[in-house]
C-alpha positions in Angstrom: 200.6 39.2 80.4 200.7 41.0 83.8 200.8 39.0 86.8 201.0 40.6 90.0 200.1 39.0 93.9 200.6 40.0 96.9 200.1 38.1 100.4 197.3 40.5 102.5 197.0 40.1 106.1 193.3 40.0 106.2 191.4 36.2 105.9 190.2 35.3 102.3 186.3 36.0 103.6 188.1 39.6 104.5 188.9 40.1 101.1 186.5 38.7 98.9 183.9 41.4 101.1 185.8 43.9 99.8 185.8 42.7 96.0 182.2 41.9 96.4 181.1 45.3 96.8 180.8 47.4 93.9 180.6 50.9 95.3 184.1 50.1 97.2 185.7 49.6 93.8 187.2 53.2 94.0 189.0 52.5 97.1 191.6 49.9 95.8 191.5 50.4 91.8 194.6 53.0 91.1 193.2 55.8 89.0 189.5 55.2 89.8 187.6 58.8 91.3 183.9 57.3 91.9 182.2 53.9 91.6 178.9 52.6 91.4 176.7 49.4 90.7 175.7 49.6 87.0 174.0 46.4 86.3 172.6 43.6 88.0 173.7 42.4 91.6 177.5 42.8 91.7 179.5 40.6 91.4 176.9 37.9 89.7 178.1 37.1 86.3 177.1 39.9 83.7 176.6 42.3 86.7 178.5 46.1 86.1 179.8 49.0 88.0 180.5 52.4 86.4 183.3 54.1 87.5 184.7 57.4 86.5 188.8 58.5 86.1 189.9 61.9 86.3 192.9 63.0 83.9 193.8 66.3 84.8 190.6 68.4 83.9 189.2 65.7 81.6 186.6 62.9 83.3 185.5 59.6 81.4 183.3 57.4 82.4 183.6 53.2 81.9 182.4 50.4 82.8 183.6 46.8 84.5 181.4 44.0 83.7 181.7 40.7 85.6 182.7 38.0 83.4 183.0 34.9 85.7 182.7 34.4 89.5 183.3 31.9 92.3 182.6 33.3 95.0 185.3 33.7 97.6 188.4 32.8 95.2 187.8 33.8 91.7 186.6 37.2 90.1 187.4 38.2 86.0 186.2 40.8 84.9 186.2 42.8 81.8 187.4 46.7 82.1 186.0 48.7 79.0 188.7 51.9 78.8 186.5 53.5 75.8 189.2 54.2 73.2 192.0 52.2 74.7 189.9 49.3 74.5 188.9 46.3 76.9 190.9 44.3 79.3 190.4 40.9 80.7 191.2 41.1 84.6 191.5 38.3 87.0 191.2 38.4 90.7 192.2 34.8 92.6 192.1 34.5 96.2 194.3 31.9 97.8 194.1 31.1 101.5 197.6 31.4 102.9 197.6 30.3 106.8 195.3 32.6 108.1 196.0 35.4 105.6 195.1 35.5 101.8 197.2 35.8 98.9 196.0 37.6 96.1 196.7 37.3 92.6 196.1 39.6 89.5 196.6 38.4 85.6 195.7 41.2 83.5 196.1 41.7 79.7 194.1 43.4 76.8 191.6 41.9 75.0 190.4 44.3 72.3 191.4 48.1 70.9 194.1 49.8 71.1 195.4 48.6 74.0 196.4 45.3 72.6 197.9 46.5 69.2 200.2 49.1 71.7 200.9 46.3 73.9 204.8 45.8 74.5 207.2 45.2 77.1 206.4 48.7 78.3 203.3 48.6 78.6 203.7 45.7 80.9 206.2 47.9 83.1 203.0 50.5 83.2 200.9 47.5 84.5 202.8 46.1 86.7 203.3 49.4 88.2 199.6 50.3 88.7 199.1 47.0 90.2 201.5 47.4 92.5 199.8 50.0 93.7 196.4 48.4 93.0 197.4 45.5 95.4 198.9 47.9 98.1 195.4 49.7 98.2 192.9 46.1 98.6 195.7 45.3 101.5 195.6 49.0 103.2 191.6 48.6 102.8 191.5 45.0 103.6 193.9 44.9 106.7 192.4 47.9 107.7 188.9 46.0 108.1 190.6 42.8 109.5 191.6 45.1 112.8 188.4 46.6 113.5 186.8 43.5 113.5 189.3 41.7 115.7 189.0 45.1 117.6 185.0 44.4 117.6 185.3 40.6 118.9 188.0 42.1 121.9 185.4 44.2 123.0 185.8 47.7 120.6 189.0 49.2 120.8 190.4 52.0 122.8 189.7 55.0 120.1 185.6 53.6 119.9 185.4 53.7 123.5 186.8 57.1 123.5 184.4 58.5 121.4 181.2 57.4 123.7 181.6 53.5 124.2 180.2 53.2 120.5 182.3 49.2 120.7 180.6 45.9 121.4 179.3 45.7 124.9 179.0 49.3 126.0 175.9 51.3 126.1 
């Protein structure tokens, strides 16, 4: 079983935003190209997003489906991979001071990705989530500055570009 966390220097509201919307799914998941709500209001229970990975010239299209939720702490979902199989995936958010720690606990749950599973195949895991986890912070922390940036008044860059911040015309 792959366990993974990181600490992300965004607040737990910060983060959870991120995870809660479907067509951002692309920006943090390692190896996604595209994303897009499937079914239902993500990330309800039973809810999907498609998503599409490119292998070299070759594209395949899956699916996530949400297989429980609380909201602002806890999201598991199950990844369908088409021949490799399905994947349980769980997303906990843990407030940390003012920042959030994130932790992921992935294994397979069906195909061929369990009857291949070995210590290896951990390694491959833990590698993509590394990644994964180093994406949701970029994005995350990212999102955390320009709203502090928003609450200061917009930051020097908005002004810059016509006074587009909080407060100017």
């Amino acid at each position: 079983m792959a366990v993974r966390h990181r600490l992300i220097k965004a607040s737990p509201a910060e983060v959870w935003e991120v995870l809660a919307d479907g067509s951002r799914y692309a920006e943090w998941v390692v190896g996604t190209a595209a994303s897009e709500p499937k079914n239902g209001q993500w990330p309800q229970v039973g809810s999907s997003i498609g998503y599409q990975v490119d292998l070299g010239p070759f594209q395949f299209s899956n699916e996530t489906v949400v297989r429980r939720c609380q909201e602002g702490s806890l999201l598991e979902l199950e990844a369908h991979a088409g021949v490799l199989g399905t994947a349980r995936i769980a997303i906990e958010l843990r407030e940390w001071g003012r920042y959030c720690l994130v932790i992921v606990d992935e294994h397979p749950l069906q195909g061929a990705g369990g009857t291949v599973h070995n210590w290896g195949f951990e390694v491959l895991i833990q590698l993509r989530h590394r990644a994964m986890l180093a994406r949701l912070a970029a994005v995350c922390e990212d999102g955390a500055r320009e709203h502090a940036e928003a609450r200061a008044g917009g930051s020097p860059t908005r002004q810059a570009r016509g006074g587009e911040g909080i407060g100017h015309a």
